[in-house]
N, C-alpha and C positions, 0 to 999 in steps of 0.2 A: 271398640278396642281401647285398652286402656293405653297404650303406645302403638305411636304409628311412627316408624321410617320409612322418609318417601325422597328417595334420588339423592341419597346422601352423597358426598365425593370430598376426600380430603386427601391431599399433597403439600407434601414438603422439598425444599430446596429449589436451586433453579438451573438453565440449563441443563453442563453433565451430570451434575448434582440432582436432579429432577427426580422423584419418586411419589406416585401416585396410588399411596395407601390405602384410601378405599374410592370406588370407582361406581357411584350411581347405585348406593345400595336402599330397597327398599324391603320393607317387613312389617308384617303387624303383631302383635303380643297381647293376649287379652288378659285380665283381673283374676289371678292366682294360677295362672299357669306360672311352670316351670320351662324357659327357655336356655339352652345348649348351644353355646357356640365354639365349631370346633374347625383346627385348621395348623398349618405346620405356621413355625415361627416365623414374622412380618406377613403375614398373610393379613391383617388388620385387623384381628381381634381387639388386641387394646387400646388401640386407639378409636374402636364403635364403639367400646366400651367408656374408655374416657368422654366422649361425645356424648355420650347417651346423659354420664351422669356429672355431665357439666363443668370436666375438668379441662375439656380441649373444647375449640371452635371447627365450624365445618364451612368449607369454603363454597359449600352449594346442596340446596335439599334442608329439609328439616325432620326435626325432632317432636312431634307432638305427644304431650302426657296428659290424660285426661281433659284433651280438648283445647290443650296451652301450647304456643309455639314456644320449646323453648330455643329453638334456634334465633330468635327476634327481641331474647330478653335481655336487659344492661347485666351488668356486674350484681349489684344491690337484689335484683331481682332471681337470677341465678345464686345467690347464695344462700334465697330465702327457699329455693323450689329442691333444692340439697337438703336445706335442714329439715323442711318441712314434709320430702317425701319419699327420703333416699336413706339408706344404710348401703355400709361398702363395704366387706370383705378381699384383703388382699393375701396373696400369696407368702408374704411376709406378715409378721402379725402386730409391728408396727403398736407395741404396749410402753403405755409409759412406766420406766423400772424404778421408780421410786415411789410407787401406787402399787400396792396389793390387786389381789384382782379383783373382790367386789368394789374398790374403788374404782379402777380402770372402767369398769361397767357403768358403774354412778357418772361420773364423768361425762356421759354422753345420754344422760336418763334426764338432763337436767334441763335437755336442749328441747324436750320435746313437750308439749302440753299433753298427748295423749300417750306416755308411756308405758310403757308394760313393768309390772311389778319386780324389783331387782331379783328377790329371793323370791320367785316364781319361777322366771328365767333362770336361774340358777339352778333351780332343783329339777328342772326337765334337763339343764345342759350338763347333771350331774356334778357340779362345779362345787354345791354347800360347802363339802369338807375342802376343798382347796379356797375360801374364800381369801382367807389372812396368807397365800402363798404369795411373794413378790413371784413379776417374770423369770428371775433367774433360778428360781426353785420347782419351777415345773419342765412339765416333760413339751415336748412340742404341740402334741396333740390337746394338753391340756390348753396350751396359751392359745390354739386357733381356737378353740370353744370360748376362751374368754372374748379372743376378738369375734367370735359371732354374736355371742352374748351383747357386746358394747356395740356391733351395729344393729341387732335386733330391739336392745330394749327402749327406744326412738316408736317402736312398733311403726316402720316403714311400709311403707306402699308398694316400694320398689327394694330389693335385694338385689346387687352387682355383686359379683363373685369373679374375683381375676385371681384365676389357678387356685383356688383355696384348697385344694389335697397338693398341689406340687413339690411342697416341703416336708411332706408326710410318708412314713410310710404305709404300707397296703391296709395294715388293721388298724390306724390311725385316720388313712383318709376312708374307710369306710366308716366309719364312727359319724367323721363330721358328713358323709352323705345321707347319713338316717339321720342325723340331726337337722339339717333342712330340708328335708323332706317333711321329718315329723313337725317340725315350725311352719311351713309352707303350710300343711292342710290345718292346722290348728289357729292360726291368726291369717290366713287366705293370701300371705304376701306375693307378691310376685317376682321371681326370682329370674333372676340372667347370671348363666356360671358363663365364663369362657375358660378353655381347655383343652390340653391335647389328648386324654382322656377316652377315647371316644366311646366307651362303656357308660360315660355317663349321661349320652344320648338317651341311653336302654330307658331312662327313668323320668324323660323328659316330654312333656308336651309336643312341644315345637325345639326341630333341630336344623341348624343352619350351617351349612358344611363352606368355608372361605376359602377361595384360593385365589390368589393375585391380587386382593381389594377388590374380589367383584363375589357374591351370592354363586356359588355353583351347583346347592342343591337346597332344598326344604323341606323337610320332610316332616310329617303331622301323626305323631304317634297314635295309634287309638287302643294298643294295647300292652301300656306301660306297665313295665318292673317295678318293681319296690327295689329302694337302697340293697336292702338285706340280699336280694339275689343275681345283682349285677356280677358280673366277675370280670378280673382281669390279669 
């Protein structure tokens, strides 16, 4: 497996205050599967999500990525296991507006020793003729292609996806679901969406359904949709 969670558990606050956001979660995720994690709001999505890719701590359980704990790694070492094997996709698209977009993309090409080609990535994310657009001149759906673009060209190991259709609408977030779909089977990354979505289960390997911070279902696709004929 190339991710293992095993007995995960993170809470915040104390006494009244006490809330116990994920509750003993375990799972495993193998090398170019498509993982789906889906769940109503505070059920613990973003926060296994932040854990996973080493933006929170977990107060028991761990995180293993290809045979690393990273739950047992300092600062220094978590920001190398980031750069060197994570791309992240947010539900906002978090572009710097005073970078065009092949810059915005360059920008994060430069972090990686094994990158993918800028104007490769571009002309699969359909993006050439918007290269010289700043943020403020494109459309929404274009700017999340640019931030897929700038987490993808790192050519990562791992793809986090927190809500990346949430700000979109219907023909917009299908666009970006054949887009990593068609990047997933093409450079074999492995990808974790989380979302309320649950159509985009349809197209997912492994589907992890959350309620309350605890794992309440799993389910192991063996005869996935393609993007193009999800519906919702």
């Amino acid at each position: 497996m190339q991710l293992v969670i095993k007995e995960l558990s993170k809470s915040y606050g104390t006494k009244e205050a006490y809330n116990k956001v994920l509750d003993n979660i375990s799972f495993e995720v193998k090398k170019g599967q498509i993982c789906t994690i889906i769940g109503p709001s505070g059920s613990g999505k973003s926060t296994l999500l932040n854990i996973i890719g080493g933006l929170d701590s977990a107060d028991s359980g761990a995180v293993i990525f290809e045979g690393k704990e990273i739950t047992k790694m300092n600062k220094s070492q978590i920001a190398l296991y980031r750069r060197n094997n994570l791309g992240f996709i947010f539900q906002f698209y978090n572009l710097v507006p005073n970078l065009n977009a092949k810059e915005n993309i360059e920008v994060c090409q430069y972090l990686s020793k094994d990158a993918i080609d800028v104007n490769e990535l571009m002309e699969i994310l359909e993006l050439t003729k918007h290269a010289s657009k700043y943020p403020s001149e494109m459309s929404g759906g274009q700017q999340q292609r640019v931030a897929i673009a700038r987490a993808l060209v790192k050519n990562p190991k791992l793809l986090l996806c927190d809500e990346p259709t949430g700000a979109l609408d219907y023909k917009n977030s299908k666009e970006v679901l054949r887009l990593i779909e068609k990047l997933n089977k093409k450079y074999g990354t492995t990808v974790i969406i989380i979302t309320h979505n649950t159509a985009i289960s349809e197209m997912s390997n492994v589907v992890l359904k959350i309620k309350d911070g605890k794992i309440d279902q799993v389910i192991h696709n063996t005869n996935l949709k393609s993007a193009d004929d999800i519906e919702w």
